[in-house]
KEKOLKE-404820 format. One record per atom (N, C-alpha, C, O): residue number from 0; chain; atom name; x negated, z, y. Coordinates in steps of 0.1 Angstrom, whole numbers, always signed. Layout:
NODE   num   cadena   atomo      px      pz      py
NODE   NUM        A      CA       X       Z       Y
...
***
This chain:
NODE   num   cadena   atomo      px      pz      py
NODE     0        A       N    -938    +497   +1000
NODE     0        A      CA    -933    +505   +1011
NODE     0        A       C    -942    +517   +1013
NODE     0        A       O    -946    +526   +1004
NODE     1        A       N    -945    +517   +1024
NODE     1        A      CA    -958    +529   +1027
NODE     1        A       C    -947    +542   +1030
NODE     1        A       O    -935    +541   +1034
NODE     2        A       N    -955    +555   +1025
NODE     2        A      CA    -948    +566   +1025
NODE     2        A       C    -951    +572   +1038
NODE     2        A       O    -963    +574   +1040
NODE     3        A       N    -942    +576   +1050
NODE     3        A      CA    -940    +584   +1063
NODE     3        A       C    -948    +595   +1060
NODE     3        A       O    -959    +597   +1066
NODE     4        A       N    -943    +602   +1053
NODE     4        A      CA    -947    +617   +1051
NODE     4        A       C    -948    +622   +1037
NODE     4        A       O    -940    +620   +1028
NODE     5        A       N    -960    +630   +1037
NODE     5        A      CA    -964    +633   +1028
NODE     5        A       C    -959    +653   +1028
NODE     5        A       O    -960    +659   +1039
NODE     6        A       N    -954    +659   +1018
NODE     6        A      CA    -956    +673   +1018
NODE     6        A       C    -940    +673   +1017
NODE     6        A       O    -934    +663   +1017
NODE     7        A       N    -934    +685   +1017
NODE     7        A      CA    -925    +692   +1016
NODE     7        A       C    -919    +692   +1032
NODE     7        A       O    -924    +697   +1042
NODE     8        A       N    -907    +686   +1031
NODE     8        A      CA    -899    +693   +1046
NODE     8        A       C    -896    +705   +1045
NODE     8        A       O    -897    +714   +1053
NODE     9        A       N    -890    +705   +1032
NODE     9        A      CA    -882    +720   +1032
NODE     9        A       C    -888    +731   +1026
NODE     9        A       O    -889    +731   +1014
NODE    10        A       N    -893    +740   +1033
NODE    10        A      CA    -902    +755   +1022
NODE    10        A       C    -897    +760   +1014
NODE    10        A       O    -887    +766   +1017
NODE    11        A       N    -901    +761   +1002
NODE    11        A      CA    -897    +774    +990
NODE    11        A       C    -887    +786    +997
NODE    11        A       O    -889    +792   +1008
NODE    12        A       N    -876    +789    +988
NODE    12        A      CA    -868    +800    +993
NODE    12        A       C    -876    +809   +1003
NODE    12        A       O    -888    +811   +1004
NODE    13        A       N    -866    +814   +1007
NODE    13        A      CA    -872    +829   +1016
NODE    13        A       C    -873    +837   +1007
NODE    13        A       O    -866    +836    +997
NODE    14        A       N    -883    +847   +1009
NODE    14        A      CA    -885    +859    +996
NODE    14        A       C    -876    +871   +1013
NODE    14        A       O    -879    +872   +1025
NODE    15        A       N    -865    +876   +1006
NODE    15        A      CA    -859    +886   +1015
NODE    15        A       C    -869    +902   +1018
NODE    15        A       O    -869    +909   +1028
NODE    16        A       N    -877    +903   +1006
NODE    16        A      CA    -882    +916   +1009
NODE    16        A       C    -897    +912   +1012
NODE    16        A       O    -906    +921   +1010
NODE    17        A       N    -901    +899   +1017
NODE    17        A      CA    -917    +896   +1018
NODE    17        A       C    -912    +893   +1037
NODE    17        A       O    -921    +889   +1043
NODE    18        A       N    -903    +893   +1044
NODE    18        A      CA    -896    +891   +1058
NODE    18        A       C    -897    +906   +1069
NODE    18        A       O    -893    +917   +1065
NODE    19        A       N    -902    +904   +1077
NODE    19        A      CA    -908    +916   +1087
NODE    19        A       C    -890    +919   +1092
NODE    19        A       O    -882    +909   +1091
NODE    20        A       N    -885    +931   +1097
NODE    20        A      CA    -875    +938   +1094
NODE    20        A       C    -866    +923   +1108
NODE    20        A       O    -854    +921   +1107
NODE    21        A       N    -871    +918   +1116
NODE    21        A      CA    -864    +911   +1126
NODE    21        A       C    -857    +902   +1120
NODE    21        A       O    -845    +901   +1120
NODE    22        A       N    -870    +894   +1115
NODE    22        A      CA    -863    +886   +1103
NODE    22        A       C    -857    +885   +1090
NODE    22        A       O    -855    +875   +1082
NODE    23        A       N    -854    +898   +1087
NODE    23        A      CA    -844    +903   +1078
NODE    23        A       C    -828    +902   +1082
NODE    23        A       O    -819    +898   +1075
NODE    24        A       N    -828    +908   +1096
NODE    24        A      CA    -814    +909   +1103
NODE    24        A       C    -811    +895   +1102
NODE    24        A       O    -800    +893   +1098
NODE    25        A       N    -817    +882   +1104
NODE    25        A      CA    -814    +868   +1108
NODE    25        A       C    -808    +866   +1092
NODE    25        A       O    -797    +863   +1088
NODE    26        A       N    -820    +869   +1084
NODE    26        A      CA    -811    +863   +1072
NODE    26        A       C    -798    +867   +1064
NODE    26        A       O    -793    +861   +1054
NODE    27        A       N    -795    +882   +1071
NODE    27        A      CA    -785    +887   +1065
NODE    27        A       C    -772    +880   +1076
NODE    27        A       O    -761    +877   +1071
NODE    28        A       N    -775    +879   +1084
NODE    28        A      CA    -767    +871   +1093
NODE    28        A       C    -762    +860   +1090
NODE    28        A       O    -750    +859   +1093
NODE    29        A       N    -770    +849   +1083
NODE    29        A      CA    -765    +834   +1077
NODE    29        A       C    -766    +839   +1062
NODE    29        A       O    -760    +830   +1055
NODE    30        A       N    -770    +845   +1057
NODE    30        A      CA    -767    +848   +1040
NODE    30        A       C    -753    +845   +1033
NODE    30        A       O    -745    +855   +1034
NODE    31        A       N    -747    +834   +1025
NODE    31        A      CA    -733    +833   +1022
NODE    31        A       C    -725    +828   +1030
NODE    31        A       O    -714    +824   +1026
NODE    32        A       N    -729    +827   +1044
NODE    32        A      CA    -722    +817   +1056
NODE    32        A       C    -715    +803   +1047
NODE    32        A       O    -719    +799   +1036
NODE    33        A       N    -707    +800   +1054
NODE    33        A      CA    -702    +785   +1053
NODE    33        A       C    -701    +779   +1061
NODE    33        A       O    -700    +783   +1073
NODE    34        A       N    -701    +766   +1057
NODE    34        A      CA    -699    +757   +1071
NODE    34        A       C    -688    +754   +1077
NODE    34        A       O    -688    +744   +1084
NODE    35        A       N    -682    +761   +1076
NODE    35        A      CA    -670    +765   +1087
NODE    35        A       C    -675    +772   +1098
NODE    35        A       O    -675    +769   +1110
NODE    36        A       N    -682    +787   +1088
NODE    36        A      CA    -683    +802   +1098
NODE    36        A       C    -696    +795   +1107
NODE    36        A       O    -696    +799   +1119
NODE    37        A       N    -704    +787   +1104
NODE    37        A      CA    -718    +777   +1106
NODE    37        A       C    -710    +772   +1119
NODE    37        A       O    -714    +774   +1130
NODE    38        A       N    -695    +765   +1117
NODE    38        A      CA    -694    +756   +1129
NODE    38        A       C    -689    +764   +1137
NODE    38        A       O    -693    +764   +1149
NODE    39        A       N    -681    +771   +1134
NODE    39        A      CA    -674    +781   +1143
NODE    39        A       C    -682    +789   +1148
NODE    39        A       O    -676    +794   +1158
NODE    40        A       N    -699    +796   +1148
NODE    40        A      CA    -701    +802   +1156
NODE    40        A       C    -709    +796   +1163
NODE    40        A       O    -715    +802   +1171
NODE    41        A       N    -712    +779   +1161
NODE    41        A      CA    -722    +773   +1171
NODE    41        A       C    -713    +766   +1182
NODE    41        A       O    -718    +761   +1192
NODE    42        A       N    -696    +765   +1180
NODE    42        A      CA    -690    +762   +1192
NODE    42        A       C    -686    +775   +1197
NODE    42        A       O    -679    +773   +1207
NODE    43        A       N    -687    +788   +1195
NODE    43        A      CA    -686    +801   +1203
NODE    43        A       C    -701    +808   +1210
NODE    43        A       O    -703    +817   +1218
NODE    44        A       N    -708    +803   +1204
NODE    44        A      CA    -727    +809   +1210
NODE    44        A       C    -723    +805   +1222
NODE    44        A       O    -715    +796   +1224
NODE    45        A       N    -731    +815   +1234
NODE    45        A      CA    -735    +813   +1243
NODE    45        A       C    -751    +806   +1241
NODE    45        A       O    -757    +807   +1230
NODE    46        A       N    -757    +799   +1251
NODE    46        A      CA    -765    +793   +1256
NODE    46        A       C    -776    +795   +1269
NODE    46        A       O    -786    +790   +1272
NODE    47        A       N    -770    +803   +1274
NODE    47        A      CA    -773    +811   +1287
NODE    47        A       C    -786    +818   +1291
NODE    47        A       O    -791    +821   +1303
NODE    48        A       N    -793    +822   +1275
NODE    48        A      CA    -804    +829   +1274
NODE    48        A       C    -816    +821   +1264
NODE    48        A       O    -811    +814   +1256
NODE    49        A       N    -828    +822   +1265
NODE    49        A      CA    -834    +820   +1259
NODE    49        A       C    -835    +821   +1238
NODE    49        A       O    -837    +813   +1229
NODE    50        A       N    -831    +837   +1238
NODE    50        A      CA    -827    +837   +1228
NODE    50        A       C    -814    +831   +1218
NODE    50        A       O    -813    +828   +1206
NODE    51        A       N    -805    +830   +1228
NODE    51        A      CA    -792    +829   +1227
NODE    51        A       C    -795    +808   +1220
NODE    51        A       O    -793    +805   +1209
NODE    52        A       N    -799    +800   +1228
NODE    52        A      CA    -808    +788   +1221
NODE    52        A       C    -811    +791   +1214
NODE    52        A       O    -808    +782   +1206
NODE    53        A       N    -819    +801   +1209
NODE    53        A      CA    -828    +802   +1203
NODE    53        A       C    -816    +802   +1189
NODE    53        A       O    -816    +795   +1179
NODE    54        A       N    -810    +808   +1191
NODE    54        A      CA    -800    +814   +1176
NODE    54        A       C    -792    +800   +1175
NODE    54        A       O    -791    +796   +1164
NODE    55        A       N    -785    +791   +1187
NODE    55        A      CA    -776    +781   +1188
NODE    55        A       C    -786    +770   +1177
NODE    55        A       O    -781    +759   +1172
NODE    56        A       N    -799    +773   +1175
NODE    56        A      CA    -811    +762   +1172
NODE    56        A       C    -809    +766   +1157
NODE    56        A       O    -806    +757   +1149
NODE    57        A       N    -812    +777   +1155
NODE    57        A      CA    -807    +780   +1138
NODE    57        A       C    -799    +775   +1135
NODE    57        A       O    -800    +765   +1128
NODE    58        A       N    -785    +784   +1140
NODE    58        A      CA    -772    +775   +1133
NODE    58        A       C    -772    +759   +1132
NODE    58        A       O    -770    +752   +1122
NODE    59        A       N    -773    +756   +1143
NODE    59        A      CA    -777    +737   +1144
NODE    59        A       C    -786    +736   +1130
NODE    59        A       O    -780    +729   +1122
NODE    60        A       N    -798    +739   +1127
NODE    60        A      CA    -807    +739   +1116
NODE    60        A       C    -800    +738   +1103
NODE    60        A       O    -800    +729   +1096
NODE    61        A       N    -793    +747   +1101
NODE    61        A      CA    -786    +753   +1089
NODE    61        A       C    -774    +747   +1087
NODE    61        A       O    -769    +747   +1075
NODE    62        A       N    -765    +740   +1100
NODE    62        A      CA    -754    +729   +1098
NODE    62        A       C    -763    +721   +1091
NODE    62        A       O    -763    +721   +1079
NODE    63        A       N    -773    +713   +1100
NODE    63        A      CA    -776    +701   +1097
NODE    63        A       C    -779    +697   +1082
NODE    63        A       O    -777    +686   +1077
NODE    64        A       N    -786    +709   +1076
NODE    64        A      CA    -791    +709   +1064
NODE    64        A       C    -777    +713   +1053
NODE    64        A       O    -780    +712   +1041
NODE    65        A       N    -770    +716   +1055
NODE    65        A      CA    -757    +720   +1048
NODE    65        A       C    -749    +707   +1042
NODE    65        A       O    -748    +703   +1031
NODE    66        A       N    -744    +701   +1057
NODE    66        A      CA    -743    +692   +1056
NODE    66        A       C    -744    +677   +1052
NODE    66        A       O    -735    +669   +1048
NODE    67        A       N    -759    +674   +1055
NODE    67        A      CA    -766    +662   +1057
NODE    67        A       C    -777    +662   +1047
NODE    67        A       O    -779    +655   +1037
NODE    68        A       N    -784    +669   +1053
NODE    68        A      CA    -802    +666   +1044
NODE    68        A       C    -800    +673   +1029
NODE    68        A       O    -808    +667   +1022
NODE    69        A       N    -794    +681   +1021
NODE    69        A      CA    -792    +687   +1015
NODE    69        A       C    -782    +701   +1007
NODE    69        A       O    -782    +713   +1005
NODE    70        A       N    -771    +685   +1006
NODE    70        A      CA    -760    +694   +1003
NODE    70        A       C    -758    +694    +987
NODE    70        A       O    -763    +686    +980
NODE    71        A       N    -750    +704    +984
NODE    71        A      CA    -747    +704    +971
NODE    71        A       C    -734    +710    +970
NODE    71        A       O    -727    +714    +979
NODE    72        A       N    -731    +712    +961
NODE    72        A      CA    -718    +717    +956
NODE    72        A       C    -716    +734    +959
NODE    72        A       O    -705    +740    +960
NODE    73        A       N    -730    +740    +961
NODE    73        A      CA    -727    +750    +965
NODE    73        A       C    -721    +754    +980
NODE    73        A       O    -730    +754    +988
NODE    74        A       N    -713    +757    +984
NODE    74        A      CA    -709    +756   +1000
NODE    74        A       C    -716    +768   +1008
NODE    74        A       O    -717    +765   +1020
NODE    75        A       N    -723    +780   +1005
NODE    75        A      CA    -727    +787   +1013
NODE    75        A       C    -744    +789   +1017
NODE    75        A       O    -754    +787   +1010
NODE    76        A       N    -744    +791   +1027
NODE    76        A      CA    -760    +792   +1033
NODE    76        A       C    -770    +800   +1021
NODE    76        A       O    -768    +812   +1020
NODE    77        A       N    -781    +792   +1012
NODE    77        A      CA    -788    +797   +1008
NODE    77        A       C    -798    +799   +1008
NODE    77        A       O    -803    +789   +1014
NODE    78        A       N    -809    +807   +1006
NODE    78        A      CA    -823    +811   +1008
NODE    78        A       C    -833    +801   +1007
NODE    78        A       O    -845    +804   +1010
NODE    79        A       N    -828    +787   +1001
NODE    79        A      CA    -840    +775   +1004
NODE    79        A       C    -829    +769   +1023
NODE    79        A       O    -834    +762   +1031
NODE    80        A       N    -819    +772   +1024
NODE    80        A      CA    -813    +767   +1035
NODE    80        A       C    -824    +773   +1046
NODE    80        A       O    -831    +767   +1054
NODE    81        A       N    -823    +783   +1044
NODE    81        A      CA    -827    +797   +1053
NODE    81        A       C    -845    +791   +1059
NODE    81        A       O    -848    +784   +1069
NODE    82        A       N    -851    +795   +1050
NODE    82        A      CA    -864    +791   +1052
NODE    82        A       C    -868    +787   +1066
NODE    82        A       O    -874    +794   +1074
NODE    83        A       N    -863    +771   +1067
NODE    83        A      CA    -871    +764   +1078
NODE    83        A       C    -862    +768   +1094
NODE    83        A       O    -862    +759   +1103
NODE    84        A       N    -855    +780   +1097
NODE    84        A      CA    -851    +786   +1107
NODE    84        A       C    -860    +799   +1111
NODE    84        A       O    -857    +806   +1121
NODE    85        A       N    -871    +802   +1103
NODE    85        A      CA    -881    +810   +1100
NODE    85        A       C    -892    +803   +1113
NODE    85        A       O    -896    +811   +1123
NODE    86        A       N    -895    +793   +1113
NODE    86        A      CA    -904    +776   +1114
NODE    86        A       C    -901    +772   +1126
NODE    86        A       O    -906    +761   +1129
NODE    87        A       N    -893    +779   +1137
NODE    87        A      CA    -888    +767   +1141
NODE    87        A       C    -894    +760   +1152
NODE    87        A       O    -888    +753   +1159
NODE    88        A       N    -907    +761   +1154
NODE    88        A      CA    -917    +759   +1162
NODE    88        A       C    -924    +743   +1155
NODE    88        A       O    -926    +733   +1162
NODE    89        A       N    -925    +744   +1144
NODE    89        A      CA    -921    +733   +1132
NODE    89        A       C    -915    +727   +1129
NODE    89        A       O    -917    +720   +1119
NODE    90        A       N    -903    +726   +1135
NODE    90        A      CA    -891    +718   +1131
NODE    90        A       C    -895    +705   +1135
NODE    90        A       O    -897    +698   +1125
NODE    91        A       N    -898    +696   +1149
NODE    91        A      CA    -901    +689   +1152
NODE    91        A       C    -908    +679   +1146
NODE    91        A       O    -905    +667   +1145
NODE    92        A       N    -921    +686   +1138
NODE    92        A      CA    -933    +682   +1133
NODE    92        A       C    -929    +672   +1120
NODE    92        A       O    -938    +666   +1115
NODE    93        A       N    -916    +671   +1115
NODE    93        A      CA    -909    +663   +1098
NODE    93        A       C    -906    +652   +1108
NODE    93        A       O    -903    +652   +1120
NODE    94        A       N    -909    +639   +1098
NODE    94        A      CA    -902    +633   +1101
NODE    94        A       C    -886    +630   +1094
NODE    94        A       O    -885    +624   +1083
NODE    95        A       N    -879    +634   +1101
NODE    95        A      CA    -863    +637   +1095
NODE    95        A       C    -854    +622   +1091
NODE    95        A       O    -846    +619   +1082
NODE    96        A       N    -860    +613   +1103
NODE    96        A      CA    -855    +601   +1099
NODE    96        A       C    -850    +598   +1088
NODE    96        A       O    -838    +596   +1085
NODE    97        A       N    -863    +596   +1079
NODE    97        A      CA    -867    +590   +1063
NODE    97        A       C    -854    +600   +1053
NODE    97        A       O    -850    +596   +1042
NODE    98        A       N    -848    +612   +1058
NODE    98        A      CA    -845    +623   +1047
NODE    98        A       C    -829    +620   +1050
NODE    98        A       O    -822    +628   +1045
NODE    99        A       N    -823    +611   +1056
NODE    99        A      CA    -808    +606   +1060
NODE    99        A       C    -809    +599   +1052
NODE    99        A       O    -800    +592   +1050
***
């Protein structure tokens, strides 16, 4: 069986004090989250704005990986969770298929 992809999907934790102060607010934001507070605020986001997607696109990120691609017994949003909402211009680029 030939391998799809080669490399890491998911990047090494976030380092919180190596994050430019914008992206500091983002990660204190989902820091300890669960996937409740995860579902509950991606059916209350508005959508309306550029950014406002933009944030609806994280949480979606951070369900999906909670959930599905890498769950564990831990239940809240952690700093290898975090990372690839940093990326998200990159998101596309995995092939995610292979990781279901």
């Amino acid at each position: 069986m030939e391998v799809l992809y080669r490399g890491d999907l998911f990047p090494d934790k976030v380092s919180y004090k190596n994050l430019f102060e914008e992206n500091q607010l983002i990660f204190r934001r989902f820091q300890g989250n669960t996937l409740k507070q995860l579902t509950d605020e991606m059916m209350s986001i508005s959508v309306e704005s550029e950014q406002d997607r933009l944030m609806f696109k994280r949480i979606f990120i951070l369900y999906i990986q909670m959930a599905f691609l890498l769950p564990s017994t831990i239940t809240k949003v952690s700093p290898v969770h975090i990372a690839p909402i940093f990326e998200m211009e990159k998101i596309t680029e995995g092939n995610w298929g292979p990781m279901c």
